[in-house]
C-alpha positions as CSV (number, residue, x, y, z in Angstrom):
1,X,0.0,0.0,0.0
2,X,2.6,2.0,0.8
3,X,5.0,1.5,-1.9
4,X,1.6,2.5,-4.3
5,X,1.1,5.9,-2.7
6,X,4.5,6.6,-3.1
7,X,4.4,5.4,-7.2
8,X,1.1,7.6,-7.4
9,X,2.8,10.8,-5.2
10,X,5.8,10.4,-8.3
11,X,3.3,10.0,-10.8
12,X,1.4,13.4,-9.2
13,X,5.2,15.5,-9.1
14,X,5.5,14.1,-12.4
15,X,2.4,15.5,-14.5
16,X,2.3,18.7,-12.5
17,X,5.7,19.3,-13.6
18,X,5.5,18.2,-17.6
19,X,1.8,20.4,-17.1
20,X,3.2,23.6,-15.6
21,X,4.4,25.5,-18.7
22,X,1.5,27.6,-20.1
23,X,0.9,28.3,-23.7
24,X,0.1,31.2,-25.0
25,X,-1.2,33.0,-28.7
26,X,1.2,35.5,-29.8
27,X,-1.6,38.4,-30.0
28,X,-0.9,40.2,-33.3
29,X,-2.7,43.3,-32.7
30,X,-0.7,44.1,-29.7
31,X,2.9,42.6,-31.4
32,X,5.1,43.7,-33.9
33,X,8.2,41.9,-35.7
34,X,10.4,44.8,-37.0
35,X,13.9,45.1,-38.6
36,X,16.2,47.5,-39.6
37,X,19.7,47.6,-42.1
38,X,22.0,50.2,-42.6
39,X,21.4,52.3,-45.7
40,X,24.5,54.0,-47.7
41,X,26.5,53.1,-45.0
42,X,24.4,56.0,-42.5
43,X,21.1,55.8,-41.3
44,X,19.1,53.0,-40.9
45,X,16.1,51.8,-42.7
46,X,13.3,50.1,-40.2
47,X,10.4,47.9,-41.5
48,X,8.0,45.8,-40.1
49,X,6.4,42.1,-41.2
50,X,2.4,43.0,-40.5
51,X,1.3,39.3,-41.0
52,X,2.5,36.4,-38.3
53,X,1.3,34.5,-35.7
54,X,3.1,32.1,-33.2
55,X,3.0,30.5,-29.9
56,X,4.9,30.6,-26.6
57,X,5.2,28.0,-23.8
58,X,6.1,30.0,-20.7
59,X,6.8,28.3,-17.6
60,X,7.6,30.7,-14.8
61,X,8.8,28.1,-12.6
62,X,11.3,26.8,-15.2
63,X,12.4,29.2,-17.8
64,X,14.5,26.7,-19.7
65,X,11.3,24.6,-20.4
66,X,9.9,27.3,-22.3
67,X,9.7,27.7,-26.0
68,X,8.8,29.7,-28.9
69,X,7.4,29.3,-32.3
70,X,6.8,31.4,-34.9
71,X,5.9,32.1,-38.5
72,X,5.9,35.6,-40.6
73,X,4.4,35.9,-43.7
74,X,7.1,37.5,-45.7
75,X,5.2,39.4,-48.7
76,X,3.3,41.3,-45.8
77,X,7.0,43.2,-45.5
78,X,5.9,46.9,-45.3
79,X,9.0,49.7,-44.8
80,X,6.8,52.3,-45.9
81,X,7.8,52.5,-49.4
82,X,6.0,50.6,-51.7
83,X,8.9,50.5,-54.9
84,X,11.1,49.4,-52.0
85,X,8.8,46.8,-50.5
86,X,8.6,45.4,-54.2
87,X,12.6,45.2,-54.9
88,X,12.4,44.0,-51.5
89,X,10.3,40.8,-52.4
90,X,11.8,40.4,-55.3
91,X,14.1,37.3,-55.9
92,X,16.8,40.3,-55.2
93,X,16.3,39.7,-51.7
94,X,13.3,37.8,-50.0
95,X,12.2,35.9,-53.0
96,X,8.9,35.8,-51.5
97,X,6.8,33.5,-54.2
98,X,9.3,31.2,-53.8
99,X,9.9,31.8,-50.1
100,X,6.6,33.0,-48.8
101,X,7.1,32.1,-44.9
102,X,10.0,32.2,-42.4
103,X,9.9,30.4,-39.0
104,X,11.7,30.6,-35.9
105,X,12.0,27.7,-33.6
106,X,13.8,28.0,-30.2
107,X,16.1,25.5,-29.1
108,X,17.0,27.0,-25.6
109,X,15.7,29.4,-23.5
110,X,17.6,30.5,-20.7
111,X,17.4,33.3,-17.7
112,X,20.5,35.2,-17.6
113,X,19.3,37.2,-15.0
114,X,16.1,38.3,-13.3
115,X,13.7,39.3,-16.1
116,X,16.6,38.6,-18.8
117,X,16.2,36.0,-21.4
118,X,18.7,34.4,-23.6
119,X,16.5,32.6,-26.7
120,X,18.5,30.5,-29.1
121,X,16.5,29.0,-31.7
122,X,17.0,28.1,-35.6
123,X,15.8,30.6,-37.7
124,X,14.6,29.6,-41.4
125,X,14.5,32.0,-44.3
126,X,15.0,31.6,-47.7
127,X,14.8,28.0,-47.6
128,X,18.0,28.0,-45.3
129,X,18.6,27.2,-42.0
130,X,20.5,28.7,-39.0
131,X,20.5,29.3,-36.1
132,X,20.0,33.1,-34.0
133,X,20.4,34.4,-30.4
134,X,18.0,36.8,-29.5
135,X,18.1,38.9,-26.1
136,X,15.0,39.5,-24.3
137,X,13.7,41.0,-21.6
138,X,10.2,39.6,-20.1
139,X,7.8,42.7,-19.0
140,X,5.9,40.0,-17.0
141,X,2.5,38.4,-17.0
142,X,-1.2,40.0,-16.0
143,X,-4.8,39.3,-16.5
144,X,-6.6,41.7,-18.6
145,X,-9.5,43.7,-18.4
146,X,-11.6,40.7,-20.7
147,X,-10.1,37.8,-18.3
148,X,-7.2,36.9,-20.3
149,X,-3.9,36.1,-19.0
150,X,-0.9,37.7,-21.0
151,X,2.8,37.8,-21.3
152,X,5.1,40.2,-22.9
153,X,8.5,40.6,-23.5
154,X,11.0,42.4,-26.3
155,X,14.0,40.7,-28.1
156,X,16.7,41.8,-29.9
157,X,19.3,40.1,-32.5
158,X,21.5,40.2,-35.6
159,X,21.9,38.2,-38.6
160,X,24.0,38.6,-41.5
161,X,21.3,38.7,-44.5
162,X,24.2,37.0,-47.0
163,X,24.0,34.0,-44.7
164,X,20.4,33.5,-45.6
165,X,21.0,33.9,-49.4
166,X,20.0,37.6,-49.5
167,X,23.4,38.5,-51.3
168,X,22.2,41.5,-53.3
169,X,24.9,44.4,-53.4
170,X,25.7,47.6,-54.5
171,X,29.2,49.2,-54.2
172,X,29.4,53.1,-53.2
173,X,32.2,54.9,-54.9
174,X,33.2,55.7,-50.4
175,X,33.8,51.3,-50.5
176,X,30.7,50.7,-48.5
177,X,27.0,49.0,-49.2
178,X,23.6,50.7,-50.5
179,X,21.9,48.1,-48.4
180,X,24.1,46.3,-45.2
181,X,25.0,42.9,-44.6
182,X,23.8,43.4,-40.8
183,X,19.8,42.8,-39.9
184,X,18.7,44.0,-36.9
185,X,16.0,42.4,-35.4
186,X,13.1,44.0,-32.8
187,X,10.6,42.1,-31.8
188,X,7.7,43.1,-29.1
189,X,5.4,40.4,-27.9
190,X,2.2,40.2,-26.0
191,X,0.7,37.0,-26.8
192,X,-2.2,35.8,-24.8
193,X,-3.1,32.5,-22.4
194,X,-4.9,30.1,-24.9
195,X,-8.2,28.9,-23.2
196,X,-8.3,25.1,-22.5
């Protein structure tokens, strides 16, 4: 008897602890997935990809047993210029009606330090395959005014665009790009509890 209330109190620990990471809609109203790239070697260019969606299992308890996954609908690229947004989806750069999507899939997830994330995950673009670090900082969880629960955070990163097949390239007469190799990527999140 006894030795059965001690498989069924392992059994208990067990499930509560493979059960305690919460999953939650990334809430694209309330989200955006940005970018931005040098321009003539000066300023930088931001845009924005309007159309994604994604999930995130968050367990407070454990950070490194949460994830992330995500998917962005590339031809809804907007930087606010439409010839731009074109070139950009062009087989010049995104090749976007060959590539339509990009994902991102985390691998690890680990605090750094109180409130400060370390995601490593493999990101896909272009039909190839490698893998990003993003920084992020969780602005915590809450229940809304409509009883949902939410969590939010921002990330950060940097990917060289030639990696990914996005090789196109115009030498200034000064030695440096039109466009630059570096992509900076800004992400903020609120995605909400999903309802079981």
């Amino acid at each position: 008897m006894l030795r059965r209330l001690m498989i069924a109190g392992v059994m208990l620990v067990f499930v509560s602890a493979s059960a305690s990471a919460d999953t939650y809609k990334i809430d694209r109203a309330h989200s955006n997935v940005g970018f931005a790239v040098r321009h003539l070697g000066l300023g930088k260019v931001k845009g924005e990809f309007r159309d994604f969606a994604g999930t995130i299992d968050y367990d407070p308890g454990d950070i490194s047993k949460s994830k992330v996954e995500a998917t962005i609908q590339v031809p809804s690229i907007d930087t606010r210029d439409s010839s731009r947004d074109i070139h950009l989806k062009s087989g010049d750069f995104f090749a976007a009606d060959s590539f339509p999507t990009m994902t991102f899939k985390s691998t690890k997830v680990t605090e750094k330090s109180k409130g400060n994330l370390e995601i490593v995950g493999e990101l896909t673009l272009r039909g190839v395959t490698k893998p990003v670090t993003l920084s992020a900082e969780l602005a915590g969880t809450m229940d809304d005014p409509w009883g949902n629960k939410r969590v939010s955070f921002s990330a950060q990163g940097k990917i060289d665009r030639t990696d990914y097949g996005v090789k196109w390239d115009k030498l200034l007469d000064s030695g440096g790009f039109v466009v630059g190799h570096d992509v900076d990527i800004q992400i903020e999140i609120e995605a909400v509890m999903k309802k079981q």
